[in-house]
C-alpha positions in Angstrom: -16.6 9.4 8.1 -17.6 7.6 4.5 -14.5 6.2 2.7 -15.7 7.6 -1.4 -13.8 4.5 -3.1 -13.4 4.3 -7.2 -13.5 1.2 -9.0 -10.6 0.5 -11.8 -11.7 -3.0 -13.6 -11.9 -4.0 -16.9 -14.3 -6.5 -16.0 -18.5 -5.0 -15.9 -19.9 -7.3 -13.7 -17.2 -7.5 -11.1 -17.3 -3.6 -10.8 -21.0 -4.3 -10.7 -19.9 -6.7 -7.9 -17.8 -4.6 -6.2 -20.2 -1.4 -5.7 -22.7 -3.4 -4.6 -20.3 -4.8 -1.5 -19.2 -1.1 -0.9 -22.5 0.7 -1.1 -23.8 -1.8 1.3 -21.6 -1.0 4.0 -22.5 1.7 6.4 -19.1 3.7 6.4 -18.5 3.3 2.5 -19.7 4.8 -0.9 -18.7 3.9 -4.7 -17.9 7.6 -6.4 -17.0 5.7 -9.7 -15.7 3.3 -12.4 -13.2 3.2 -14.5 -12.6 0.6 -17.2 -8.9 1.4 -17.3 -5.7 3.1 -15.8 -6.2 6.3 -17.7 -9.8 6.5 -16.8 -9.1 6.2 -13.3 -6.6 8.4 -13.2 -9.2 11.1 -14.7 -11.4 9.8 -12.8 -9.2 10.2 -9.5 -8.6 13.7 -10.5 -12.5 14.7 -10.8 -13.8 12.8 -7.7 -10.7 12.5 -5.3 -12.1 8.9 -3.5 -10.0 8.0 -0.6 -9.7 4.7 -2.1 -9.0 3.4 -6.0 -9.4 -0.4 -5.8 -7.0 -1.1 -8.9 -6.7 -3.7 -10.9 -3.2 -4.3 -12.3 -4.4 -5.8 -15.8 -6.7 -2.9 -18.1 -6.3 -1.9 -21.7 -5.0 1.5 -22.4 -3.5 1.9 -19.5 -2.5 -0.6 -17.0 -3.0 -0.2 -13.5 0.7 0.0 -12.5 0.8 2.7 -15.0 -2.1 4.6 -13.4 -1.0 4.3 -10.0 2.4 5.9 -10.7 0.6 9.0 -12.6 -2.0 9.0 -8.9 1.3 8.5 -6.8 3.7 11.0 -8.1 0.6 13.7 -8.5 0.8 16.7 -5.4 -2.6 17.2 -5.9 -3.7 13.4 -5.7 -1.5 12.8 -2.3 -4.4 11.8 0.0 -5.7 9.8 -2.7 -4.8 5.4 -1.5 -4.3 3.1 -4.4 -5.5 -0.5 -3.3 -4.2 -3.4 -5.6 -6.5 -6.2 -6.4 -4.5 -9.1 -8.0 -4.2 -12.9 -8.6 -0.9 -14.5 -7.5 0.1 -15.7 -10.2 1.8 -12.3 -11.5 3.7 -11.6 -8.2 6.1 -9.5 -10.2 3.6 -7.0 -10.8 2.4 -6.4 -6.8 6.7 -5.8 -6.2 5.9 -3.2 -9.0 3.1 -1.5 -7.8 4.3 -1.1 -4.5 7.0 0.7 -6.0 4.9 2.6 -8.1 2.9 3.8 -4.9 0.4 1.6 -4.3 -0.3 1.8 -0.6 -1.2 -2.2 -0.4 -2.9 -5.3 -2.5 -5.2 -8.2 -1.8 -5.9 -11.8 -3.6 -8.8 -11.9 -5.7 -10.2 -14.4 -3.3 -10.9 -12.4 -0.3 -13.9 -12.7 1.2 -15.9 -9.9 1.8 -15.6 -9.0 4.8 -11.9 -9.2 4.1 -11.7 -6.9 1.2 -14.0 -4.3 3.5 -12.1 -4.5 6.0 -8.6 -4.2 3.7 -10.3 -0.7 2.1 -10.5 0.7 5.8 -7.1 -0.5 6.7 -5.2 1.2 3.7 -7.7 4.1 3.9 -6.6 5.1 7.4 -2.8 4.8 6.5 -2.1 2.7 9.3 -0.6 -0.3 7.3 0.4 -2.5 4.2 -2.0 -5.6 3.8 0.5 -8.2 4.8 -0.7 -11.8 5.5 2.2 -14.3 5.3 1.8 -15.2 1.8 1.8 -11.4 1.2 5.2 -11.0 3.1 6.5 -13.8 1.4 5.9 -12.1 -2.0 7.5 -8.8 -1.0 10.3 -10.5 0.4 11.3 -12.2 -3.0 10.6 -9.1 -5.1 11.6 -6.6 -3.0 14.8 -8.0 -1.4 17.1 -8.0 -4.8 15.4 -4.3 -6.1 17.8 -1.8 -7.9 20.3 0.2 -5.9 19.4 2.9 -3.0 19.2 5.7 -5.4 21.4 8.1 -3.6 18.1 10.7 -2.8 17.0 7.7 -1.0 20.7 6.9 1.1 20.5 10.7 1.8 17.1 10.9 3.5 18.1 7.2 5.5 20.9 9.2 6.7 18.5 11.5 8.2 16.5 8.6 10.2 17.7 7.9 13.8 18.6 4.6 15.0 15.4 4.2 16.4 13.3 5.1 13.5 15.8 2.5 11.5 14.9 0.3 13.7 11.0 1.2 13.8 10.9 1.4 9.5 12.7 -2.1 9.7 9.7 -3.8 11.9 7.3 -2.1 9.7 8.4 -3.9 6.9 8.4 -7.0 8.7 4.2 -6.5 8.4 3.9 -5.5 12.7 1.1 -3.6 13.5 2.1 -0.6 15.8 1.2 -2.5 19.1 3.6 -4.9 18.0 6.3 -2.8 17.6 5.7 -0.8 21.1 6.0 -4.5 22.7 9.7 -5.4 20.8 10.9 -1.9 21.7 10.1 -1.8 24.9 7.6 1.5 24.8 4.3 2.4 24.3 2.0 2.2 21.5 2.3 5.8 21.4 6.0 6.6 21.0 5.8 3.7 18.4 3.1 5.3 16.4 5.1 8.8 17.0 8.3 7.1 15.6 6.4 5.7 12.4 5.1 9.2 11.8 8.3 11.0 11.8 9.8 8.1 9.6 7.3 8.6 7.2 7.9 12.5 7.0 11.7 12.3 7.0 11.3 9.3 3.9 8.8 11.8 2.4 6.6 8.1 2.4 2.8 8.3 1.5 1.8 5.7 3.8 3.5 2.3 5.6 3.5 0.6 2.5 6.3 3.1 1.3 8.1 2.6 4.3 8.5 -1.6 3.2 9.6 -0.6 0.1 12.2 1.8 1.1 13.2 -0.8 3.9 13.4 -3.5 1.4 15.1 -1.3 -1.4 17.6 0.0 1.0 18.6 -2.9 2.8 17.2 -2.5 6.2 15.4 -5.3 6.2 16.4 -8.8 4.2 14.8 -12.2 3.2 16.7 -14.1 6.7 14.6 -11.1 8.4 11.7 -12.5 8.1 12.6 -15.8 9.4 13.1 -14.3 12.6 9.7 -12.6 13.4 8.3 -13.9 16.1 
């Protein structure tokens, strides 16, 4: 299966950069540019990619903006909004996780490494969460506004299992991770995730942090005691 991926920069010659990286990989193809948040968000709408790498800083529109209109649009659901960000406005990644942004990435990634993070947020299976990455979500995340009360309704609605599942997501494990703390298999690990997801009505894991984080499942100390 190709992963269609559209480009949202500012920035010519890094877009230039970018699609030459993507259309050089086997399992890849660029579908587009845009050279802001409203351009990709027509864009998204006319070429339905799989993947938008988005940067957060355009004119016009900024990319949190766009990724909110991509997020909250039925018809855009399968559509994955990839972040692509410097550090230094760690503010911003809390926000576009918020927004719907199904993970982010450092500008300096290798790569390999930002191949490898398209596939990883294109199959769903989980937020891009190196420590440094925890570490941000755990400072922006951890003192969020208040459950809205949709939100305490549908946690209501989890078992304590899948409580217990959504809060090792957001602690960044993998599936395989979470089968060996629980106790089961890979399987019934990946089965619990799922029906989180569905009950949360969550795109993708990286919805799953952000309602663990803005509910209080999960806090800073948590994070401290991953293995």
């Amino acid at each position: 299966m190709t992963i269609r991926v559209l480009l949202a920069d500012d920035q010519a010659l890094l877009r230039g950069t970018f699609r030459m990286l993507f259309d050089s990989a086997d399992d890849m193809e660029t579908v587009g540019e845009a050279s802001d948040g409203r351009e990709a968000v027509e864009l998204a709408s006319s070429q339905r990619p799989d993947v938008i790498l988005m940067d957060i800083r355009m004119p016009e529109m900024d990319g949190l903006g766009a990724t909110r209109l991509i997020s909250e649009s039925e018809d855009l659901a399968g559509v994955k909004v990839l972040i692509l960000t410097t550090f230094e406005n760690d503010e911003y990644v809390a926000e576009a996780l918020r927004a719907g942004a199904s993970g982010f990435l450092g500008k300096g990634a290798r790569p390999e490494e930002l191949l490898d993070a398209v596939r990883t947020v294109a199959a769903g299976e989980a937020l891009l969460s190196p420590s440094a990455t925890r570490a941000l979500i755990t400072r922006f995340l951890a003192q969020p506004d208040p459950c809205p009360t949709a939100m305490h309704e549908r946690l209501e609605c989890l078992t304590p299992r899948e409580r217990d599942v959504v809060g090792l997501v957001a602690l960044g494990l993998s599936n395989d991770e979470i089968a060996e703390r629980l106790f089961v298999s890979p399987l019934t690990a990946k089965t619990h995730v799922n029906r989180a997801m569905t009950k949360l009505a969550a795109r993708d894991r990286a919805q799953l942090v952000v309602f663990a984080y803005q509910c209080g499942l999960v806090s800073p100390s948590s994070e401290s005691s991953r293995p």
